[in-house]
Backbone as CSV, one residue per row, in Angstrom:
resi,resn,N_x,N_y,N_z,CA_x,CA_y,CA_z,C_x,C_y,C_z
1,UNK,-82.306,-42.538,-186.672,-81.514,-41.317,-186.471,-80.056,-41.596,-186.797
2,UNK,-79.160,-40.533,-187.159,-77.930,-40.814,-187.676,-76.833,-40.321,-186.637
3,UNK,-76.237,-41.308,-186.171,-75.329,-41.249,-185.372,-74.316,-39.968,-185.439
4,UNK,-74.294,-39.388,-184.731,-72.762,-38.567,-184.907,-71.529,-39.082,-185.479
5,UNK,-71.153,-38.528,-186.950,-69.971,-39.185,-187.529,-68.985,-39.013,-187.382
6,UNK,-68.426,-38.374,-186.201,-67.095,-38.164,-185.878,-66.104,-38.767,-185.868
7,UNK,-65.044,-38.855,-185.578,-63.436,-39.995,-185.349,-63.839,-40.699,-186.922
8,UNK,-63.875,-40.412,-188.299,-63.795,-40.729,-189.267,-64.932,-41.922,-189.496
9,UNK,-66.261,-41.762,-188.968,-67.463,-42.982,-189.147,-67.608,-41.555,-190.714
10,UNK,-67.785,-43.293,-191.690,-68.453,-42.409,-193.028,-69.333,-43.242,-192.969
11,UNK,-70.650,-42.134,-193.440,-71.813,-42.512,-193.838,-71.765,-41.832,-195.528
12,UNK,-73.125,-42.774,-196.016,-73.430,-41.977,-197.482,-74.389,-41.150,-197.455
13,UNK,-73.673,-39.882,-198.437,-74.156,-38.400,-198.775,-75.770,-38.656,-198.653
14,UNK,-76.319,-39.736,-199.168,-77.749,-39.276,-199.166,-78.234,-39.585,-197.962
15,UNK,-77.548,-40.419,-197.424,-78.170,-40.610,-195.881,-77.853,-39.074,-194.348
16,UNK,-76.959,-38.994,-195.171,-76.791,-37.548,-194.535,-77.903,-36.685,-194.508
17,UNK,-78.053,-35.832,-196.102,-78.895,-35.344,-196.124,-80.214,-35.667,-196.001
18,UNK,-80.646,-36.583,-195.789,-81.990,-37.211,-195.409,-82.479,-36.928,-194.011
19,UNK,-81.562,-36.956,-193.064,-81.552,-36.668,-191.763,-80.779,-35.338,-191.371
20,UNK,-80.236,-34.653,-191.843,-79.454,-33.466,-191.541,-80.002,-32.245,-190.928
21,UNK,-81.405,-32.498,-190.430,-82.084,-31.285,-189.775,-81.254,-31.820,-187.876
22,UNK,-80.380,-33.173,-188.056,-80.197,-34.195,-186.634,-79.042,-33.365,-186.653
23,UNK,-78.368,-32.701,-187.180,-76.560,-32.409,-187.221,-77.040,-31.663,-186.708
24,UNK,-75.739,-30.801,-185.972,-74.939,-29.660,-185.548,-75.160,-28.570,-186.321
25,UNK,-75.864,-27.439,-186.620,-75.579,-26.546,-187.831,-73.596,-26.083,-187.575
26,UNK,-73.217,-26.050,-186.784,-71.604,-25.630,-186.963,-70.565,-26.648,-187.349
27,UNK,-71.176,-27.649,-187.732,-70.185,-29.237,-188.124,-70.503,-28.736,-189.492
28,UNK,-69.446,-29.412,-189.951,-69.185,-29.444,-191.444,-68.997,-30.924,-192.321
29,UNK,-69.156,-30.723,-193.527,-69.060,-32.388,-194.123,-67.734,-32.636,-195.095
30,UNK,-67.309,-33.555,-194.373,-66.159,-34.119,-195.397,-66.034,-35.192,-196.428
31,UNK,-65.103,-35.189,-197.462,-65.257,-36.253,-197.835,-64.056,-36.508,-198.794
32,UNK,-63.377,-37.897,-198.808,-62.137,-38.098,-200.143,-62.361,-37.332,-201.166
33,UNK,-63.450,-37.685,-201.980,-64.496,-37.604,-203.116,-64.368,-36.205,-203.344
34,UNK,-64.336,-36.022,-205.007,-64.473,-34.631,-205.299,-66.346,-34.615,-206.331
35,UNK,-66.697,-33.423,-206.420,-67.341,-33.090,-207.216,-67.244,-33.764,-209.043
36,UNK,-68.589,-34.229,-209.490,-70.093,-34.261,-208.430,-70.211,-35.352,-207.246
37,UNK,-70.752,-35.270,-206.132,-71.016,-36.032,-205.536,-72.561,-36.951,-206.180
38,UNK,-72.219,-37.960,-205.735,-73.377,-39.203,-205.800,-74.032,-39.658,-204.477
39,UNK,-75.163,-40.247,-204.510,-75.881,-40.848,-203.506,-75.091,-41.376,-202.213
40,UNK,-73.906,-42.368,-203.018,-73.342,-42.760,-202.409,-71.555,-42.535,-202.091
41,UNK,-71.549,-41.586,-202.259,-70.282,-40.556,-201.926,-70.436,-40.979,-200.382
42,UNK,-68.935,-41.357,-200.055,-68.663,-41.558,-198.786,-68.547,-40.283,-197.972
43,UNK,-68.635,-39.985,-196.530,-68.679,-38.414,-195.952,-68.547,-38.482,-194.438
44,UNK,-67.985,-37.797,-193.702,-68.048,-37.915,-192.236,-68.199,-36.093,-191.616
45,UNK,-68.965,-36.145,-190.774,-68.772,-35.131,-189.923,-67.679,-34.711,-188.596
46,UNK,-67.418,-33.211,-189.069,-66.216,-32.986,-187.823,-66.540,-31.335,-187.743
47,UNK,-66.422,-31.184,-186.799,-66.258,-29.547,-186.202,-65.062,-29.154,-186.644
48,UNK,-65.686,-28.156,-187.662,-64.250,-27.225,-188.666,-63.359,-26.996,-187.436
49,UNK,-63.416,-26.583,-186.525,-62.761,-25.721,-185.363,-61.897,-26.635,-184.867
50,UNK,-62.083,-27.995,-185.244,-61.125,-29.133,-184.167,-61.027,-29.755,-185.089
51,UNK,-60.357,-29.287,-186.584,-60.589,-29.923,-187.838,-58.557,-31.302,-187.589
52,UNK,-58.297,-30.589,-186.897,-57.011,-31.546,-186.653,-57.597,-33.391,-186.390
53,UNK,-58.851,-33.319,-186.108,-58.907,-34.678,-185.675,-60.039,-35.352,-186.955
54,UNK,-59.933,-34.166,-188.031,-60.404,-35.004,-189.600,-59.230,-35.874,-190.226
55,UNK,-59.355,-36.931,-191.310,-58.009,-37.403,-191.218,-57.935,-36.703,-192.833
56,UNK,-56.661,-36.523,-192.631,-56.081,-35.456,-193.915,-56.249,-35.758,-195.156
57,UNK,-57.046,-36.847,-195.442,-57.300,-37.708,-196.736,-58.603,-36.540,-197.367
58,UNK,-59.314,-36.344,-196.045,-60.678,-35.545,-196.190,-60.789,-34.731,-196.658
59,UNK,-61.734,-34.243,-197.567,-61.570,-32.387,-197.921,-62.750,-31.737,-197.512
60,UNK,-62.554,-30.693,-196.832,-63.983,-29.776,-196.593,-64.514,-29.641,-197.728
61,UNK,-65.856,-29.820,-197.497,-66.713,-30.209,-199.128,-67.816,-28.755,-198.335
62,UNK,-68.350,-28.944,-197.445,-70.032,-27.864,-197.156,-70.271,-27.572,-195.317
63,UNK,-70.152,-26.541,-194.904,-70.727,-26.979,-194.019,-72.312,-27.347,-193.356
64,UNK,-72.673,-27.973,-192.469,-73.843,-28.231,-192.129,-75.117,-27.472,-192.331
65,UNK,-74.879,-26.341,-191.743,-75.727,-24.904,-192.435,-76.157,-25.032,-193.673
66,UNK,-74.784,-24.763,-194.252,-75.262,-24.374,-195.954,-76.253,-26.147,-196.472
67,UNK,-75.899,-27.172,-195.929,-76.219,-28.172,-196.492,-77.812,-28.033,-196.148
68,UNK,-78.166,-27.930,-194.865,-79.572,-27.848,-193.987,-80.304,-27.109,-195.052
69,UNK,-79.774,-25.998,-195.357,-80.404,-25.022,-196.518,-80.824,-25.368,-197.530
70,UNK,-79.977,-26.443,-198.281,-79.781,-26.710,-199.672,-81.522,-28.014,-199.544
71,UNK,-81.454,-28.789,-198.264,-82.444,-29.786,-198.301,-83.716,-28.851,-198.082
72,UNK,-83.689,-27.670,-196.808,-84.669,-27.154,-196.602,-85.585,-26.469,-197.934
73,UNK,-84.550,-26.152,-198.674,-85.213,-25.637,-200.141,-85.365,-25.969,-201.376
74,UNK,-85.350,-27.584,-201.402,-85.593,-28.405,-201.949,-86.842,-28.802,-201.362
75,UNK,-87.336,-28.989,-200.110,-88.396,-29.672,-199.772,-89.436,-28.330,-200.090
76,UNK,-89.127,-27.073,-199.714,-90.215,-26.090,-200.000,-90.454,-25.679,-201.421
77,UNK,-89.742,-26.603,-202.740,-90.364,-26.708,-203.472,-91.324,-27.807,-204.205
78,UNK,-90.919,-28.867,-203.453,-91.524,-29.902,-204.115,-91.954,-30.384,-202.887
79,UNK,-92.831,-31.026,-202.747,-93.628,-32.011,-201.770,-92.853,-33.493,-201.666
80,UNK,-92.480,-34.022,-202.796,-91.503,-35.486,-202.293,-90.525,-35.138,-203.211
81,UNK,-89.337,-35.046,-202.340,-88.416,-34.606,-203.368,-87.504,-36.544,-203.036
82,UNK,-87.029,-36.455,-204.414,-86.347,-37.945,-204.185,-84.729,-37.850,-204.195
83,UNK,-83.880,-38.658,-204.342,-82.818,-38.848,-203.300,-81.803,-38.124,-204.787
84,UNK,-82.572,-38.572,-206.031,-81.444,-37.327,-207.407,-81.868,-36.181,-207.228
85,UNK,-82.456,-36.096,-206.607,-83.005,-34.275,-206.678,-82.458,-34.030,-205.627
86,UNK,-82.557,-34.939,-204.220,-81.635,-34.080,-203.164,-79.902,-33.885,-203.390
87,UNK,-79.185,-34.545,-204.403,-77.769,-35.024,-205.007,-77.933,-33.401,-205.930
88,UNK,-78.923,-33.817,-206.496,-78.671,-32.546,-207.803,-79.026,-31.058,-207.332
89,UNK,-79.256,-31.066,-205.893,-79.388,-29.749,-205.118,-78.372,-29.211,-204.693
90,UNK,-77.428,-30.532,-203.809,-76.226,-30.385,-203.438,-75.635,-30.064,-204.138
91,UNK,-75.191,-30.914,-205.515,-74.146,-30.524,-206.604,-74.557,-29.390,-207.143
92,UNK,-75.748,-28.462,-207.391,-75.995,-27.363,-207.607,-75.220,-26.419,-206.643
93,UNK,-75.580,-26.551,-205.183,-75.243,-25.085,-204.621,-73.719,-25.583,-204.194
94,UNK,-73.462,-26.607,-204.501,-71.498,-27.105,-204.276,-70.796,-25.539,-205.193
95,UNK,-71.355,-25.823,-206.699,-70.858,-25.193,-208.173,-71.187,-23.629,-208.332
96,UNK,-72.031,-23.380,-207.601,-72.847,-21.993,-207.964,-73.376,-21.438,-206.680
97,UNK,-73.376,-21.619,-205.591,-73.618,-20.889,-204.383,-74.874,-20.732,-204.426
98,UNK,-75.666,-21.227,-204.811,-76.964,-20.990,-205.011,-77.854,-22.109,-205.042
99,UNK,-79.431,-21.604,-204.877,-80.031,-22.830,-204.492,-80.902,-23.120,-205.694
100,UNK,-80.686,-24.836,-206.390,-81.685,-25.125,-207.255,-83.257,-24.580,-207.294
101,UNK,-83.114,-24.114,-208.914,-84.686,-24.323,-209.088,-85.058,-25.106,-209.740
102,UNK,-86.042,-25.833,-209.071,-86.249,-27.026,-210.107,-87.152,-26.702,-210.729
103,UNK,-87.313,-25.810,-211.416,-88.631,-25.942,-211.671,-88.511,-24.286,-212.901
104,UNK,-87.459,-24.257,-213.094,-86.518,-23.390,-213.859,-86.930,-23.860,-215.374
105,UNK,-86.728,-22.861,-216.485,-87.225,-22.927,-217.767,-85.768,-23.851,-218.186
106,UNK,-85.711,-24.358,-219.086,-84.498,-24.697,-219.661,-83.886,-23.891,-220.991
């Protein structure tokens, strides 16, 4: 299980989303790092609302919700979804508000 990342503990993006049904849906994810994010994009959790105690280096990247979403509908399309497909879900609905289809014509 993934610890609560508060007071600036970074974990990596994919370990987040791997476990993110464990978060807060009202915490949000931060991170130095801009778009695209990678596997290993550094990230910490903080409650937007008490965002004074993120350290200012951080940028609101998603909150928890929208992220929960982005994995939840990734898994209801594919049966094993792997750790570029959970990255290339995120960086999808980061860019476009919307949720990958994988499975989309090209």
């Amino acid at each position: 299980m993934i610890a609560k990342m508060y007071n600036g503990d970074m974990q990596k993006l994919i370990e987040i989303l791997k476990q993110i049904e464990d978060l807060e849906w009202h915490d949000a994810i931060y991170s130095e790092d801009k778009q695209p994010f990678k596997e290993d994009t550094l990230c910490a959790i903080f409650d937007p609302d008490e965002e004074e105690d993120a350290d200012p280096k951080l940028n609101f990247i998603m909150n928890v919700s929208q992220a929960q979403d982005v994995v939840v509908n990734a898994r209801l399309q594919k049966e094993e979804v792997t750790d570029e497909e959970f990255i290339e879900a995120f960086n999808f609905y980061y860019l476009n508000d919307a949720f990958i289809d994988f499975y989309r014509i090209e």
